[in-house]
C-alpha positions in Angstrom: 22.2 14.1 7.9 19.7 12.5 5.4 16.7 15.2 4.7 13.6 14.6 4.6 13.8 16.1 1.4 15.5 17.4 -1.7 14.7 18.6 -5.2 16.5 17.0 -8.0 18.3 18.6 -10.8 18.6 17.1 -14.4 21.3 19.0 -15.3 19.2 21.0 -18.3 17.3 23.5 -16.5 20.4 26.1 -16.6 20.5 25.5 -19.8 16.5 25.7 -20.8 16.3 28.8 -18.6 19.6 30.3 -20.3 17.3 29.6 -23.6 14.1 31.0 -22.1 16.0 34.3 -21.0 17.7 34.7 -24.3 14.5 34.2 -26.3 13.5 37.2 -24.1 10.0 36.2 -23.9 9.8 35.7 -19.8 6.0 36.9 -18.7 4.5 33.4 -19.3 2.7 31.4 -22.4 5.5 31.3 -24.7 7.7 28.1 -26.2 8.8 25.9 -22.7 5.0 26.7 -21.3 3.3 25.5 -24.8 6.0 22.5 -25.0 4.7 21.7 -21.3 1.7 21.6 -21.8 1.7 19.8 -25.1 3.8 17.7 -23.1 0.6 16.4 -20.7 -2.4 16.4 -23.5 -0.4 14.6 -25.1 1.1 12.0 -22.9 -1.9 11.3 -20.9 -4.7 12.6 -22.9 -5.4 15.2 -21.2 -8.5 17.8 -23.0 -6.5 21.0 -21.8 -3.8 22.1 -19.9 -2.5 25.6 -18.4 0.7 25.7 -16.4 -0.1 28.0 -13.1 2.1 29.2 -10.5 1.1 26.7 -7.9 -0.8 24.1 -7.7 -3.4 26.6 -4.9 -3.5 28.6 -8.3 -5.0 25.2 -10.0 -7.3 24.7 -7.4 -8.7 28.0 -7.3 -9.1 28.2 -10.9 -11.3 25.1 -10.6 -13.2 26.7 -7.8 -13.6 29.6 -10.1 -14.8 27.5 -12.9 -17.2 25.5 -10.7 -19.4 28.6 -10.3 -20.0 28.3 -6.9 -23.1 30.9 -5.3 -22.9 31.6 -1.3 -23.9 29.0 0.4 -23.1 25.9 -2.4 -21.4 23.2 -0.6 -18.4 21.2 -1.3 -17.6 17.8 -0.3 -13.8 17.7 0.4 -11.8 15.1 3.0 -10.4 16.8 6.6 -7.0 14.8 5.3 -5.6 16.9 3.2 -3.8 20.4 2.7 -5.8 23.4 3.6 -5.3 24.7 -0.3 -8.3 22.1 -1.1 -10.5 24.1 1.0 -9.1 27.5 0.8 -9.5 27.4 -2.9 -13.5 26.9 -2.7 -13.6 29.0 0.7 -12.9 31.5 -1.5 -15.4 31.7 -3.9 -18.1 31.5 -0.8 -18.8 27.9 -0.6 -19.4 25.7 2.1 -17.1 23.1 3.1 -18.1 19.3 4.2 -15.5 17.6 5.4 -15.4 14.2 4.7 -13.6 11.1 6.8 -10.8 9.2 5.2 -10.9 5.2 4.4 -9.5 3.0 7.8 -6.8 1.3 4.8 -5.6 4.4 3.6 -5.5 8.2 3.8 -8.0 9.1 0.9 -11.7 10.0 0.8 -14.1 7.3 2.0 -16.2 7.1 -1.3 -18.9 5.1 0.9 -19.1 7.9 3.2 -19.7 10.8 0.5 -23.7 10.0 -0.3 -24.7 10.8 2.8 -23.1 14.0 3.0 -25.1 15.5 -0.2 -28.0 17.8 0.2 -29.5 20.0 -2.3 -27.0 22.3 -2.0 -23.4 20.3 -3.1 -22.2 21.3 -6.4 -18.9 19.4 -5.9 -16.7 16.5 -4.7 -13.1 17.2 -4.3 -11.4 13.7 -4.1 -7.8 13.8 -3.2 -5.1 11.0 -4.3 -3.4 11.5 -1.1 0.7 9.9 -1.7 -0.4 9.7 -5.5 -2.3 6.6 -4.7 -5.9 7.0 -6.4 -9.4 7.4 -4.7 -12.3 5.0 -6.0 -12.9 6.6 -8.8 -15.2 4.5 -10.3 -17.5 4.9 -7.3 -17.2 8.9 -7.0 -17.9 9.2 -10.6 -21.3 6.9 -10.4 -22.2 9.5 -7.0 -21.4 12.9 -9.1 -23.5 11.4 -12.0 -26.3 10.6 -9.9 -26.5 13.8 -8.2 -25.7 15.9 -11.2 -22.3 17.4 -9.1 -19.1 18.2 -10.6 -16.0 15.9 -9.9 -12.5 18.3 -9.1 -9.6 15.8 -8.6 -6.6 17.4 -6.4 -4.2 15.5 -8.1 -1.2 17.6 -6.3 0.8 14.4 -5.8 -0.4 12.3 -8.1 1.5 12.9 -11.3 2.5 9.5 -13.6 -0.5 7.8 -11.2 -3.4 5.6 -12.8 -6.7 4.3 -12.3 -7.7 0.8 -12.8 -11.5 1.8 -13.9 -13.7 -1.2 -14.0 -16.9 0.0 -15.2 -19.5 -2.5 -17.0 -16.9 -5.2 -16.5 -14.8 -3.0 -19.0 -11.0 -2.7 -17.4 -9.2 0.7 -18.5 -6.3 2.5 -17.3 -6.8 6.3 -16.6 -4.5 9.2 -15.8 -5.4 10.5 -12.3 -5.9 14.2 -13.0 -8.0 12.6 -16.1 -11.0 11.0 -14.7 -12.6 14.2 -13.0 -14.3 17.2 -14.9 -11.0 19.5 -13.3 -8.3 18.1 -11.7 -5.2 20.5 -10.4 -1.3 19.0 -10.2 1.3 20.5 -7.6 5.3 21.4 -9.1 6.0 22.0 -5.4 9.6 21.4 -4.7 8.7 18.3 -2.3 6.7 16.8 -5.8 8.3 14.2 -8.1 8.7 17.7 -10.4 9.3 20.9 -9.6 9.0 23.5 -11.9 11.6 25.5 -9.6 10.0 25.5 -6.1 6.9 26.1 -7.1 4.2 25.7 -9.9 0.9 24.1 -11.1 -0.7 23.2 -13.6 -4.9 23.2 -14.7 -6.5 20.1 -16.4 -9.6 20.5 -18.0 -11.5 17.3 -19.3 -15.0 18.8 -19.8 -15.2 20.9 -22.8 -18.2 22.9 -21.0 -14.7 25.1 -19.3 -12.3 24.8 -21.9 -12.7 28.9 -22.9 -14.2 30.2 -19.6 -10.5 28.5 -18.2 -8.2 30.7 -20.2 -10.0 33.2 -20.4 -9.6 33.3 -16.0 -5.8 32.4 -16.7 -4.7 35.4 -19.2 -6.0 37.7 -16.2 -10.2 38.1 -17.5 -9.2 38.7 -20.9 -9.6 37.2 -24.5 -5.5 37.1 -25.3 -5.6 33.7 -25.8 -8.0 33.7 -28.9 -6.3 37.0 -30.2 -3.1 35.5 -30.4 -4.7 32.6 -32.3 -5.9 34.8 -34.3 -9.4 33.7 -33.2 -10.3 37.7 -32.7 -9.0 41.0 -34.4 -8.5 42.4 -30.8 -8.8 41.3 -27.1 -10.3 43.0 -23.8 -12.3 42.3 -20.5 -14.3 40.1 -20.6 -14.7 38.2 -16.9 -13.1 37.4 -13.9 -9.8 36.5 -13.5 -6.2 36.6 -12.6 -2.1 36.0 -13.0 -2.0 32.8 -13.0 0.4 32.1 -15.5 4.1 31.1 -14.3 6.9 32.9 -16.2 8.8 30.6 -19.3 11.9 30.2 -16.7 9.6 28.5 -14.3 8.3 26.3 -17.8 11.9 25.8 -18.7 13.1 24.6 -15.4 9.5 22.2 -15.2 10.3 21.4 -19.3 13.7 19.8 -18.3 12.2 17.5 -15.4 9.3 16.7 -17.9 12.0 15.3 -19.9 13.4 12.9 -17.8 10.2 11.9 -15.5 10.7 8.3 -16.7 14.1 7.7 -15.3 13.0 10.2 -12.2 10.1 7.6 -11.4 12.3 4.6 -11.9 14.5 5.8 -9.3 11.5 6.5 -6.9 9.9 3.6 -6.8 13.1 1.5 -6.8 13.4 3.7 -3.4 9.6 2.9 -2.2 10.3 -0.9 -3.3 13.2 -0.9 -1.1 11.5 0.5 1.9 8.5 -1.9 1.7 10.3 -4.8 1.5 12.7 -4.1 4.7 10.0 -2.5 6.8 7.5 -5.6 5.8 8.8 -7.7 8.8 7.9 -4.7 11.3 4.4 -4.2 9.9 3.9 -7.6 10.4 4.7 -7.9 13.8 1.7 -4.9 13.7 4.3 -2.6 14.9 3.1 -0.2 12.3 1.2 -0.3 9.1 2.7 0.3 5.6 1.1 2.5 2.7 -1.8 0.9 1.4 -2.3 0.7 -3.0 -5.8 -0.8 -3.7 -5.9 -2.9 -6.8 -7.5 -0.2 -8.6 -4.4 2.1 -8.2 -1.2 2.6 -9.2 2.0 3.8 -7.3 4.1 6.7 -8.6 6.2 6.7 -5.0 5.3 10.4 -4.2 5.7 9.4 -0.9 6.6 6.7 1.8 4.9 7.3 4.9 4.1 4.7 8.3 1.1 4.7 10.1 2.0 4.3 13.7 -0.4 3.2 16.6 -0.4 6.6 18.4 0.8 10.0 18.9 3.3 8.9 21.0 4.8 6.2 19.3 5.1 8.7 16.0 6.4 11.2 18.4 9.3 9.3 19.8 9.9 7.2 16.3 10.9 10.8 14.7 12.8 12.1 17.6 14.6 8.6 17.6 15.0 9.1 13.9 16.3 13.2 14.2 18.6 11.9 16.7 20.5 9.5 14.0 20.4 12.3 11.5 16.9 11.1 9.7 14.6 13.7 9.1 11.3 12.0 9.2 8.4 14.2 9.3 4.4 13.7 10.2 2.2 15.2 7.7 -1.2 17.2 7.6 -3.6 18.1 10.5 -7.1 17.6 10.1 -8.8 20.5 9.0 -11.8 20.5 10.7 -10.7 20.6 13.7 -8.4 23.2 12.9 -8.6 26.6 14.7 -10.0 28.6 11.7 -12.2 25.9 10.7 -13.6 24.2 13.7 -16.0 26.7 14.7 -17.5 26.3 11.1 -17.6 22.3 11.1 -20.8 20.6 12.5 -19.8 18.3 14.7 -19.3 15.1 13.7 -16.8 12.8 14.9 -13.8 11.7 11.6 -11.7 9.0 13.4 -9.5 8.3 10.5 -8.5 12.1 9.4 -7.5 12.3 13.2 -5.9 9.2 13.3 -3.4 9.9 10.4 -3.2 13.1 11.5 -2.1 12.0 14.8 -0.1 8.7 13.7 1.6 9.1 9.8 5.0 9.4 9.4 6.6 10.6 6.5 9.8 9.1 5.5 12.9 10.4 3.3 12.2 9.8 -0.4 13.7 12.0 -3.4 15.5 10.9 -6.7 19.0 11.7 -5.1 18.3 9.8 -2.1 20.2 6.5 -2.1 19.7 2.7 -1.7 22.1 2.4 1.1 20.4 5.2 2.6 17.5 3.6 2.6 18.9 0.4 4.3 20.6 2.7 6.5 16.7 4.3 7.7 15.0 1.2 8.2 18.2 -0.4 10.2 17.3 2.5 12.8 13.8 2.0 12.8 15.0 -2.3 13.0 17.2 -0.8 15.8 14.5 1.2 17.3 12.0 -1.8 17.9 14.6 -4.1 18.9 
């Protein structure tokens, strides 16, 4: 049987959570989570980062530091998981759901404008498979309208931007363009921090203190153990969201080797979209889509099939020859908690990915033949 998925061991983590343990400093915010999150400012220039417990903990510190009043709306896409909403949900907002592009799963940036009223305080694009949203566009929207920019950036770790602003090309971090942005250690991510785990960007100054002042539970800690303050105490809202140092060691030893993790991956996606590129085009199915303006980290390998049916009986077909291929997301406004609460309007893409993606096996451990071996079924299948 080839699974759908499976998370990858370095061979350190033992040993970096043997080290956390016999530091015995567990509870969160000592060496491995400092060293991670060194780890990211540094490497992609991020302004700050917090490790969290999961990336729903990210999002909903954004949510928390967007100040959000009853009522305040949030423009989000129906394509994604229900954490994006949830996290806003939460804190009494309103949720717009937007459609996703016809070429690929992420946010229709020429669909967003029309969706502001006087009430949206946010846009929450989502670089659905790590693949990047139009950045450039979003951006010139949340200026105009004076709205914050939150980037779920779940998938997207090691994924870039091509920004062409004032005929000025640059290469940006996805989780770096936005004024938040959140990142998933989900075991199913490129990786893992141990099954789960998050992590917090901040890029706006304007939420650096307010943000770990929510993550050390309402309280000043932080600045007293900088010595910052002579004592600490109560001072807003807030919560746990700090993962303990095993969780930071095991994410610490996957930090360490994300280069040769990602080489591995997209040797895998490469491999894919060069056998399954005869199929596609015979239009037997459609392949992921990278606009010029994005990178690929190969999060994920997905098909886009022409119907429900044809999905259904392509992963059936697949189970059958011991392939566990897998659809993805449903879209959330038509969900059963949400649909009552949406207003109506038709979203033809978010249904039709919802109704026709395919996920297909990708993980570090996963091998070339085993690739060859998937898409000589699905040659098989369509012959």
């Amino acid at each position: 049987m080839i699974n759908f998925n499976q998370p990858h061991l370095t061979g350190k983590e033992a040993h970096y959570m043997y080290e956390a343990v016999s530091a015995c400093k567990l509870s969160g915010n000592g060496a491995f989570t400092k060293r991670c999150q060194a780890w990211f400012e540094q490497r992609y220039g991020f302004r700050k980062c917090l490790l969290t417990t999961s990336g729903t903990d990210a999002l909903e510190m954004c949510a928390m530091l967007c100040e959000l009043k009853p009522g305040d709306e949030v423009i989000i896409p129906s394509y994604t998981f229900v954490s994006t909403a949830l996290a806003f949900l939460r804190e009494g907002a309103k949720v717009v759901f937007a459609d996703s592009m016809s070429r690929n799963p992420n946010i229709d940036a020429d669909t967003i404008e029309a969706l502001i009223t006087p009430r949206t305080k946010v846009i929450v694009p989502v670089h659905y498979a790590g693949v990047a949203c139009d950045m450039d566009a979003i951006m010139a929207i949340a200026s105009k309208h004076n709205l914050l920019v939150v980037e779920d950036a779940a998938q997207a770790i090691d994924s870039y931007y091509k920004s062409q602003i004032n005929n000025q090309k640059s290469q940006m971090p996805l989780g770096g363009i936005g004024h938040l942005s959140a990142f998933s250690f989900h075991e199913t991510k490129n990786v893992t921090s141990g099954g789960e785990g998050g992590l917090l960007v901040v890029n706006d100054e304007r939420f650096v203190r307010r943000a770990e002042i929510l993550w050390e539970k309402g309280t000043n800690r932080a600045e007293f153990f900088r010595g910052e303050v002579n004592k600490y105490g109560w001072v807003d809202i807030g919560s746990s969201f700090l993962p303990s140092e095993v969780n930071a060691a095991f994410l610490w030893a996957q930090l360490e080797n994300l280069n040769d993790i990602q080489s591995k991956r997209k040797a895998l996606w490469e491999t894919y979209y060069q056998l399954l590129k005869p199929l596609a085009e015979k239009g037997l199915f459609s392949l992921p889509d990278i606009p010029n303006y994005a990178t690929n980290n190969a999060h994920m390998f997905y098909l886009v099939l022409p119907s429900l049916e044809a999905r259904t009986d392509l992963i059936a077909y697949l189970k059958n020859h011991g392939v566990g291929a897998v659809f993805h997301y449903l879209s959330l406004h038509s969900s059963a908690y949400y649909a009552p609460r949406h207003d109506g309007r038709a979203l033809p893409n978010c249904d039709r990915y919802a109704d026709c993606l395919v996920r297909l096996p990708l993980f570090y451990d996963l091998t070339i033949e085993q690739v060859q071996t998937i898409c000589e079924l699905i040659s098989t299948y369509y012959h």
